[in-house]
Each structure stands twice: as C-alpha cells, then as structure tokens.
DSSP file (Angstrom, degrees, kcal/mol; ACC not computed):
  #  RESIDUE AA STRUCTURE BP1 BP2  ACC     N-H-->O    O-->H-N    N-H-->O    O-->H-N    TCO  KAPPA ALPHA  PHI   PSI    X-CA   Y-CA   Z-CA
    1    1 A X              0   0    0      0, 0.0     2,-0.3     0, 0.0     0, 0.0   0.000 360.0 360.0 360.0 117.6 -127.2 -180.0   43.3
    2    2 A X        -     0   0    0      1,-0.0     2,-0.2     2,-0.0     0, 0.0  -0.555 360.0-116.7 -87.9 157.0 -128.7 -181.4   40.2
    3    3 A X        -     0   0    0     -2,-0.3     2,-0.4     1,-0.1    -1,-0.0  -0.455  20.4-106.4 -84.6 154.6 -131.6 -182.9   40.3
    4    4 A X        -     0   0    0     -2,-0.2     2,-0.3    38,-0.0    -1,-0.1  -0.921  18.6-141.5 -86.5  95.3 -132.9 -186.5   39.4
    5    5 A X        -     0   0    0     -2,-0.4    38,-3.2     1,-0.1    39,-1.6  -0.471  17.1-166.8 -93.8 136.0 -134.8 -187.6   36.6
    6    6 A X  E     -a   44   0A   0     -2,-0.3     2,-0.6    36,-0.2    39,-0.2  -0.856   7.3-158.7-107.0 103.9 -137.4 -190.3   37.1
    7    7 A X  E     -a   45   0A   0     37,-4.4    39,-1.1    -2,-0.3     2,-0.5  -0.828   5.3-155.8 -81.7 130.4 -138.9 -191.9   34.6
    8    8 A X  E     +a   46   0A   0     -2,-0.6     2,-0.3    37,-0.1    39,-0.2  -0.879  20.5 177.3 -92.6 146.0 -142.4 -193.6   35.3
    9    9 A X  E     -a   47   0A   0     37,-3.1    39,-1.6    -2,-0.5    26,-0.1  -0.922  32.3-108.0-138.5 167.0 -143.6 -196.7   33.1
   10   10 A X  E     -B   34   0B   0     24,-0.9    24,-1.0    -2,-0.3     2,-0.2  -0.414  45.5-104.4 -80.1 142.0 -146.4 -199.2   32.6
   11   11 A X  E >   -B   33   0B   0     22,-0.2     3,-1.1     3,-0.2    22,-0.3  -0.224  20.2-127.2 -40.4 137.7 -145.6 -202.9   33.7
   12   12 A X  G >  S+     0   0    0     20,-1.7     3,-1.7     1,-0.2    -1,-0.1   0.927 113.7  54.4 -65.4 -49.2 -145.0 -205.0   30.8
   13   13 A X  G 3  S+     0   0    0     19,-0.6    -1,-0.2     1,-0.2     3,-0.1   0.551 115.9  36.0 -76.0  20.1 -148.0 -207.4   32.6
   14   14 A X  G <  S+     0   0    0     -3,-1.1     2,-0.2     1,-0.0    -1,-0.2  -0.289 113.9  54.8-162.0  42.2 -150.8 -204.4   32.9
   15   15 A X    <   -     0   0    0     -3,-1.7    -1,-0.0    -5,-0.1     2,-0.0  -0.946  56.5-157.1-168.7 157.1 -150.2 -202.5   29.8
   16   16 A X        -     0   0    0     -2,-0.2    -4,-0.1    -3,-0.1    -3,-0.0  -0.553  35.3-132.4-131.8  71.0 -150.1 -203.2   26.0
   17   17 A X        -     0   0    0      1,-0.1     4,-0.1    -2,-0.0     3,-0.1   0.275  14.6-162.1 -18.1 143.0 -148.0 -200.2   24.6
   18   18 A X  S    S+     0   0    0      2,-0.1     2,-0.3     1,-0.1    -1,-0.1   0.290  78.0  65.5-116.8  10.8 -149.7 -198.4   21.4
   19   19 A X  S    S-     0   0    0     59,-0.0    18,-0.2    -3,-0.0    57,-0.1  -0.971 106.8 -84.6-124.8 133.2 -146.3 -197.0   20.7
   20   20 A X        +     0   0    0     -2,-0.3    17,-2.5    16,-0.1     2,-0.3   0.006  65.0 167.5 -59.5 146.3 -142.9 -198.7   19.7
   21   21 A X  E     -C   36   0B   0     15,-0.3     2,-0.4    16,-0.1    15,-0.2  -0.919  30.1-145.0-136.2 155.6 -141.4 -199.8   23.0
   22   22 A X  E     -C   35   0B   0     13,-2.0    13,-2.5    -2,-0.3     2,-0.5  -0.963  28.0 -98.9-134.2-171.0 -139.0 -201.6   24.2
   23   23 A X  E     +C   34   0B   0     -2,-0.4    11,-0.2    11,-0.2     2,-0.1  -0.692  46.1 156.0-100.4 126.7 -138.7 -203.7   27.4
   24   24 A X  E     -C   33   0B   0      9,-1.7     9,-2.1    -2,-0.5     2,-0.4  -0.378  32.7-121.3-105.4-177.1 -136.9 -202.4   30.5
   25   25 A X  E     -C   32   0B   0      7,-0.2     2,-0.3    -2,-0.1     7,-0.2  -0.929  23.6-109.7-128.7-177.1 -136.9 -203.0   33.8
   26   26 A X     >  -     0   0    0      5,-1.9     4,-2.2    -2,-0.4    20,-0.2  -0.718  24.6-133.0-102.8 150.6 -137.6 -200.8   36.8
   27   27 A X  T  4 S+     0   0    0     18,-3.5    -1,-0.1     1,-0.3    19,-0.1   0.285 103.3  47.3-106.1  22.2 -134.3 -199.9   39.1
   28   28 A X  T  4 S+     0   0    0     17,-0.1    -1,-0.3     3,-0.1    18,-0.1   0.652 128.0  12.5-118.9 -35.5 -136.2 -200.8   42.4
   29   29 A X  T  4 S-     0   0    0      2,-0.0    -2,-0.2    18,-0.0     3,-0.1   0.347  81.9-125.1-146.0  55.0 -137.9 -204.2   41.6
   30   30 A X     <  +     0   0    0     -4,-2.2    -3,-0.1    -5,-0.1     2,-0.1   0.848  52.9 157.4  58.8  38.3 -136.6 -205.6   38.7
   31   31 A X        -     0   0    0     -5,-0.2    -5,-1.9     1,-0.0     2,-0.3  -0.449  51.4-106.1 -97.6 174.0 -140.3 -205.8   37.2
   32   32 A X  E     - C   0  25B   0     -7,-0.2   -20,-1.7    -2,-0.1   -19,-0.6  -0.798  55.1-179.8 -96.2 141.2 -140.2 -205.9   33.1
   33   33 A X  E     -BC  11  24B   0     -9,-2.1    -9,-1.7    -2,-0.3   -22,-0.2  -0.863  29.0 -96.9-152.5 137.7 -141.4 -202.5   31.8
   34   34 A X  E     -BC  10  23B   0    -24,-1.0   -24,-0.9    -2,-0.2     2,-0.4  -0.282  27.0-177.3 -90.1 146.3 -142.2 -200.4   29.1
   35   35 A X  E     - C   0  22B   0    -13,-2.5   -13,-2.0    -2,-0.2     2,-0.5  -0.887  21.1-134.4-129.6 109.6 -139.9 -198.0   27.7
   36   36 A X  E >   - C   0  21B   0     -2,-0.4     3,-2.2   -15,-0.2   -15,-0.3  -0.482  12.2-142.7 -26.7  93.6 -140.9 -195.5   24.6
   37   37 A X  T 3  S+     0   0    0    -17,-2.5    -1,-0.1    -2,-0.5   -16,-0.1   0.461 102.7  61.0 -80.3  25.7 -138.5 -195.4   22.4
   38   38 A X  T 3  S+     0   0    0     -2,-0.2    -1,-0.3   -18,-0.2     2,-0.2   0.080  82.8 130.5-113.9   2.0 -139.6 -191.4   22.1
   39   39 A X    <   -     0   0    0     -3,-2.2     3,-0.1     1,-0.1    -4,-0.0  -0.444  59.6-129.9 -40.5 101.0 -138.7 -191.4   25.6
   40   40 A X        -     0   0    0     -2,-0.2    -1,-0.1     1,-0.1    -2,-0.1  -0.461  46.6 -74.5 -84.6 177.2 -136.1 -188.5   27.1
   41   41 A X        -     0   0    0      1,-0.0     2,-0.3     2,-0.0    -1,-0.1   0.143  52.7-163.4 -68.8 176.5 -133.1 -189.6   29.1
   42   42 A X        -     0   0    0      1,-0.1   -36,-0.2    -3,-0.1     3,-0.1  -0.944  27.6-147.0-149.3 130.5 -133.9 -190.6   32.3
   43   43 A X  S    S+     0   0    0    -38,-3.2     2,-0.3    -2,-0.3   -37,-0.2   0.900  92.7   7.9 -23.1 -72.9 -131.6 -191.1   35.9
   44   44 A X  E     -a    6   0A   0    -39,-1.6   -37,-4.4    -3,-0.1     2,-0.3  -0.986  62.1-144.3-146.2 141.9 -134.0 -193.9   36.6
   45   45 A X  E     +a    7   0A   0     -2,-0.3   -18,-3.5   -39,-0.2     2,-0.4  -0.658  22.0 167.6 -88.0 135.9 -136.7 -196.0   35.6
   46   46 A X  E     -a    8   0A   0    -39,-1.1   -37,-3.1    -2,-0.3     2,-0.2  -0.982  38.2-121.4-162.8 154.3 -139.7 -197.4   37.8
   47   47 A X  E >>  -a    9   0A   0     -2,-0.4     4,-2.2   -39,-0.2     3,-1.7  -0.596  47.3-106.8 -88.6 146.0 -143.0 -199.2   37.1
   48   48 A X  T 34 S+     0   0    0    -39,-1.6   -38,-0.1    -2,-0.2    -1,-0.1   0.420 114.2  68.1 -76.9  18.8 -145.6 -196.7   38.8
   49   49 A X  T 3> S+     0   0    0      2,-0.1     4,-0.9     3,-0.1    -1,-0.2   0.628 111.6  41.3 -85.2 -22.6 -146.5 -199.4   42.3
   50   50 A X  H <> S+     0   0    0     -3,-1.7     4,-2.6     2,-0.2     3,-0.4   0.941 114.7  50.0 -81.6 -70.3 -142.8 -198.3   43.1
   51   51 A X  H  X S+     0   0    0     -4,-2.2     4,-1.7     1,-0.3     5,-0.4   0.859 110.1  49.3 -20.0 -50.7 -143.2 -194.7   42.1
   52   52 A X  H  4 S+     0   0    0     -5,-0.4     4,-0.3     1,-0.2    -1,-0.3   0.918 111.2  45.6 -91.8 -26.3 -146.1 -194.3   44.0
   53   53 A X  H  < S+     0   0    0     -4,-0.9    -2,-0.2    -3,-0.4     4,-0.2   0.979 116.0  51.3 -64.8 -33.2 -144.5 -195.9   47.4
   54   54 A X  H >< S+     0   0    0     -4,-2.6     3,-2.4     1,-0.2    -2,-0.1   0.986 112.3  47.9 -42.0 -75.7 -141.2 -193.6   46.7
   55   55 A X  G >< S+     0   0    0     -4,-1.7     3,-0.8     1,-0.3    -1,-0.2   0.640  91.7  78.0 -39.9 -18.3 -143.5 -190.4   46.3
   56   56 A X  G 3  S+     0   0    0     -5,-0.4    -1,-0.3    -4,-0.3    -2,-0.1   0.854 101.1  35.7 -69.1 -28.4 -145.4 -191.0   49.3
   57   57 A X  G <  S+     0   0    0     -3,-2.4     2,-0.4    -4,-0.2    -1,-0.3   0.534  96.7  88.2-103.9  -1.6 -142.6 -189.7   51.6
   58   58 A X  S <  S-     0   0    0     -3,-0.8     5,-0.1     1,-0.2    -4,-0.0  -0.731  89.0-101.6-111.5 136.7 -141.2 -186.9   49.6
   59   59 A X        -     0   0    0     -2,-0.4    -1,-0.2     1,-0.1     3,-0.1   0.069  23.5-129.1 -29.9 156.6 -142.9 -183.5   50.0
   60   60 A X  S >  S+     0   0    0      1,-0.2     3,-1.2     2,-0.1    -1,-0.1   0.713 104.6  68.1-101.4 -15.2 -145.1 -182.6   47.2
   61   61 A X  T 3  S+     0   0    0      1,-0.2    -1,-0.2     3,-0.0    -2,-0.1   0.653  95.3  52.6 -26.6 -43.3 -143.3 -179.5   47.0
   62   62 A X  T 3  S+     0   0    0     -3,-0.1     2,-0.8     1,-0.1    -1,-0.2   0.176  84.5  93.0-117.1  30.8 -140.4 -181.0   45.9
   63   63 A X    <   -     0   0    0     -3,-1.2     2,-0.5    -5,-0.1    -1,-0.1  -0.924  55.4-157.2-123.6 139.8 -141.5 -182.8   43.2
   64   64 A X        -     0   0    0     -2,-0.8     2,-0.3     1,-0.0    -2,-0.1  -0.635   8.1-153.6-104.1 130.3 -141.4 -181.5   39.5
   65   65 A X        -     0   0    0     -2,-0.5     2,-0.4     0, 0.0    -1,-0.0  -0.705   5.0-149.0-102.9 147.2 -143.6 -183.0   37.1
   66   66 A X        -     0   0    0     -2,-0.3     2,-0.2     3,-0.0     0, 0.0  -0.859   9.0-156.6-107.8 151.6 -142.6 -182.9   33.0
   67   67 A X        -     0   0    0     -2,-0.4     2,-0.5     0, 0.0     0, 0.0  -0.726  39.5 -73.5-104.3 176.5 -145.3 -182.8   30.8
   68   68 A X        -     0   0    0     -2,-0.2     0, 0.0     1,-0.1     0, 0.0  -0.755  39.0-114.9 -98.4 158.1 -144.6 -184.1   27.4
   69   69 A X     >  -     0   0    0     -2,-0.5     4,-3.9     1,-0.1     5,-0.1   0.235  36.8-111.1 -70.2 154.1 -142.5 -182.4   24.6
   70   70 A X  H  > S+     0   0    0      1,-0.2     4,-1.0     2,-0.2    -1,-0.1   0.860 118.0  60.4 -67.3 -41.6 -144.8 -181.5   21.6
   71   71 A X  H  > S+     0   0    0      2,-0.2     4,-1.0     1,-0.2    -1,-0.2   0.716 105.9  45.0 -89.4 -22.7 -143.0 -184.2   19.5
   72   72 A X  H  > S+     0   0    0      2,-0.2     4,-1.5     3,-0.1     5,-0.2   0.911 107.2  55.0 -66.6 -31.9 -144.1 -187.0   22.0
   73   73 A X  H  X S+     0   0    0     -4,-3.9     4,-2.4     1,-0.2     3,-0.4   0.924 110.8  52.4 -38.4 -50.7 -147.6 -185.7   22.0
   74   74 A X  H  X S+     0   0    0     -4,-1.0     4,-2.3     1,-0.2    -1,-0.2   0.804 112.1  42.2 -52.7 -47.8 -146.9 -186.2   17.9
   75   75 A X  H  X S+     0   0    0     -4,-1.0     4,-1.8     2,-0.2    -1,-0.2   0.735 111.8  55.6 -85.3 -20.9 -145.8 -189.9   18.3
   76   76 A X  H >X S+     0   0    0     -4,-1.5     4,-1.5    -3,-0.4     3,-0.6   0.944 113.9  38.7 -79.3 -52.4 -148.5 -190.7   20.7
   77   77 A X  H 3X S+     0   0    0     -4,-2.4     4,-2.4     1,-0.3    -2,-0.2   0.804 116.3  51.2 -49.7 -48.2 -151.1 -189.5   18.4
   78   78 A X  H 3X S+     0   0    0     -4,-2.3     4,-1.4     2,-0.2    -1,-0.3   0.766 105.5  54.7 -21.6 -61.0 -149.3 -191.0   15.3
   79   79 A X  H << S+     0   0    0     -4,-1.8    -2,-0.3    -3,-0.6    -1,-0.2   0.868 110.1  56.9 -63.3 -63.0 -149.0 -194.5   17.1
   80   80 A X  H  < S+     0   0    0     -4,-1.5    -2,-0.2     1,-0.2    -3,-0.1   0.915 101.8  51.7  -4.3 -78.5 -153.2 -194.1   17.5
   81   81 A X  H  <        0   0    0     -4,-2.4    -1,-0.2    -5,-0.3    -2,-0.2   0.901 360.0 360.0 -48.9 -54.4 -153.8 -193.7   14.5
   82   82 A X     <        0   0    0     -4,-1.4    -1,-0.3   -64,-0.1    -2,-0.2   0.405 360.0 360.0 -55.6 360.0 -152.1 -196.7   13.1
C-alpha cells in the first residue's frame, strides 16, 4: 500500500510568503493557499486548520513527518536574504 503525501501550507489570508509561491488551494476547503514553488510533489494539499482537524484522529504512530531537503533549507535562506 503506498502511502499518501500531504502537503501542509499557510493560508493566503495569514501568511505573506518570503519565497516565490504560487496560489493553490487546499483539497478539503477550497481556501486560497500557498504553494512553494521549491515544493516536492505532493497527493494533497491543505491549509494547516484542516490538517490539524484530519491529524487529530489518526494515530500519531502513523504519521511520518518530512523534514526539508537541504536544497529547500537553501531557497528558504536565499529568499531571506533578499
């Protein structure tokens, strides 16, 4: 069974990206949100008030957290600076 990857992202209306983004939306309630364009693929997108009602019922066991890849760490820091 493969697993499902979950992206979380800021609302477009409670976040001001410092990185180029563009605007998605999130696949439970249609909210505008932003999307990295350093981003890796993703199953699904959600702004993180849906994320965090999903997670609430699922085991904490069974959920696998990604950190980020060395070359977004790069872009975030890059995107700082400027």
């Amino acid at each position: 069974m493969s697993e499902e990857r979950v992206m979380l992202c800021y609302r477009v209306a409670e976040f001001e990206p410092t990185m180029q983004s563009v605007v998605d939306s999130c696949a439970t309630c249609g909210a505008a949100i932003w999307l990295a364009l350093s981003s890796p693929k993703a199953d699904r997108l959600l702004c993180f008030p849906c994320a965090e009602r999903e997670m609430a019922s699922v085991p904490k066991s069974e959920i696998k957290v990604e950190l980020p890849t060395d070359q977004q760490l790069a872009d975030i820091k890059k995107a700082m600076m400027e």
